[in-house]
N, C-alpha and C positions, 0 to 999 in steps of 0.2 A: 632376413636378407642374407643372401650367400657370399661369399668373399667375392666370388667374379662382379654381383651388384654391386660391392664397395670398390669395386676399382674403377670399372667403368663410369659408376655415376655415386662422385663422392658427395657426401653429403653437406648439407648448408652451410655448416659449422664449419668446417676445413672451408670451403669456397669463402667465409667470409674472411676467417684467418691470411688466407692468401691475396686477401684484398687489402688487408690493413697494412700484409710483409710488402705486397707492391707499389703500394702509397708513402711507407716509411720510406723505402729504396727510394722511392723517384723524386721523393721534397728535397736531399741535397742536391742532386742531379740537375733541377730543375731552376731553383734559388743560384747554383753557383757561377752562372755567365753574369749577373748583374751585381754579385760580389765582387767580383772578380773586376768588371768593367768599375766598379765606384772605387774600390780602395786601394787599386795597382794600379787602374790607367786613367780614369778621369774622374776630374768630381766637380758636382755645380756649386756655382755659387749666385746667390743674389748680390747686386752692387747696392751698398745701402750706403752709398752718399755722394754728390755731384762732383767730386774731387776729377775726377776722370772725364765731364760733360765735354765736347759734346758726342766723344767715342763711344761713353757709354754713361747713359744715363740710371737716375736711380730705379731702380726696379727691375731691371734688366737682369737677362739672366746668361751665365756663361760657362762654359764648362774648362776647365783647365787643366792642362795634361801634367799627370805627376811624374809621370818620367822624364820630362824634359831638362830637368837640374837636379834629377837623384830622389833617393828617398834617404827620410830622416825620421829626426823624433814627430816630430807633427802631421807627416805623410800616410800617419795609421789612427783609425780612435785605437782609442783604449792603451795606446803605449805607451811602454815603462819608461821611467823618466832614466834611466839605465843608461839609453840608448844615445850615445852622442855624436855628433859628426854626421858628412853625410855618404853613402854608398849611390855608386853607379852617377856621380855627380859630374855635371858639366857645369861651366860659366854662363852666364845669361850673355846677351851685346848689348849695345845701344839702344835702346827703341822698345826693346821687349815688354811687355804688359805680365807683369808677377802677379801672384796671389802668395801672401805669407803673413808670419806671426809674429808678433813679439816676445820676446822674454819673458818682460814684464806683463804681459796681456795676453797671455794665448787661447783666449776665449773667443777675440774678434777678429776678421780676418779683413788683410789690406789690401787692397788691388791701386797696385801705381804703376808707372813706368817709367822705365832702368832711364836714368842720366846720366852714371857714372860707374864705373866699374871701381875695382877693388886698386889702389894707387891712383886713382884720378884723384884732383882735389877742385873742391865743387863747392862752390859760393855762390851766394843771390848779392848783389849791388846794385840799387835802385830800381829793384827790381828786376833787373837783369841778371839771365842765368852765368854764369862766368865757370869754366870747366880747361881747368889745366891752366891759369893765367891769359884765357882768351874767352872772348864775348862771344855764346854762341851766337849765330845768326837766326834771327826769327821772318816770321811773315803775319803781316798783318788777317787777320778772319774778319768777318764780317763780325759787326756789334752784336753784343745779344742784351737780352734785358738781364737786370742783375738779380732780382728776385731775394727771399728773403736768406740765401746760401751765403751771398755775399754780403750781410749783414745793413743793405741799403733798401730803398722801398720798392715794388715792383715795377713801377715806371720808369725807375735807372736805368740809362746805358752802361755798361764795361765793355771796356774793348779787349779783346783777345786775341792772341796770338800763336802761332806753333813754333817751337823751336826744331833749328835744322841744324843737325851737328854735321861736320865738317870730317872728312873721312881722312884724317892726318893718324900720327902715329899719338899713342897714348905715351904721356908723361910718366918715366916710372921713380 
């Protein structure tokens, strides 16, 4: 074969070479919008316990934005416990539905929502939520059954409520 046939029509060998260089090239390429989407902007989570019912119950699935209150040490796997504080942070408000970690536990993940900000001071009495030395105001839901979450039989009623906080100034 003459140089002009290796140019025009190269052989198997190089053709496949250039298959495996375009396959390596294109796996980051490829892979990096849903890197990118899980560990920077959102990440799911499963709700694995009624704490939240009947917003969102167990098994549910939700996605939660990580830029919304910064990123930190828990906002990446694999990161260095190095890393303290947090960057690009905002405050949550009132009402907001978190997902976060504990200290002591940073294996499991919580999903609650905000009652008190940071200088609020936030008690339960008689079961009632008490926020800055005032009762917040709730409203009565409709009963549901208690099932076996609330530690009663499934035929129990509990009654339920939501609380409505009160859009005054925060105690500081």
């Amino acid at each position: 074969m003459t140089t002009l046939e290796q140019t025009i029509r190269p052989s198997a060998r190089s053709r496949e070479w250039k298959a495996i260089l375009i396959l390596i090239l294109l796996i980051p390429v490829l892979w990096s919008p849903p890197f990118l989407f899980r560990y920077f902007l959102y990440q799911p989570f499963n709700i694995p316990s009624n704490s939240m019912a009947p917003t969102l119950m167990v098994g549910d699935y939700v996605f939660a934005a990580k830029y919304a209150y910064g990123y930190g040490r828990y906002s990446f796997p694999f990161a260095s416990s190095w890393i303290s504080g947090r960057f690009l942070a905002a405050e949550p408000n009132y009402g907001d539905i978190v997902v976060f970690r504990t200290a002591k536990d940073s294996a499991a993940d919580y999903v609650k929502r905000v009652v008190g900000l940071p200088g609020d001071r936030i008690q339960m009495r008689q079961g009632r939520l008490i926020l800055n030395d005032r009762p917040v105001t709730r409203v009565a839901l409709k009963e549901a059954q208690a099932g076996t979450a609330c530690g009663g039989d499934d035929e129990a009623k509990v009654k339920r409520w939501r609380e409505r906080r009160c859009r005054t100034a925060r105690a500081m």
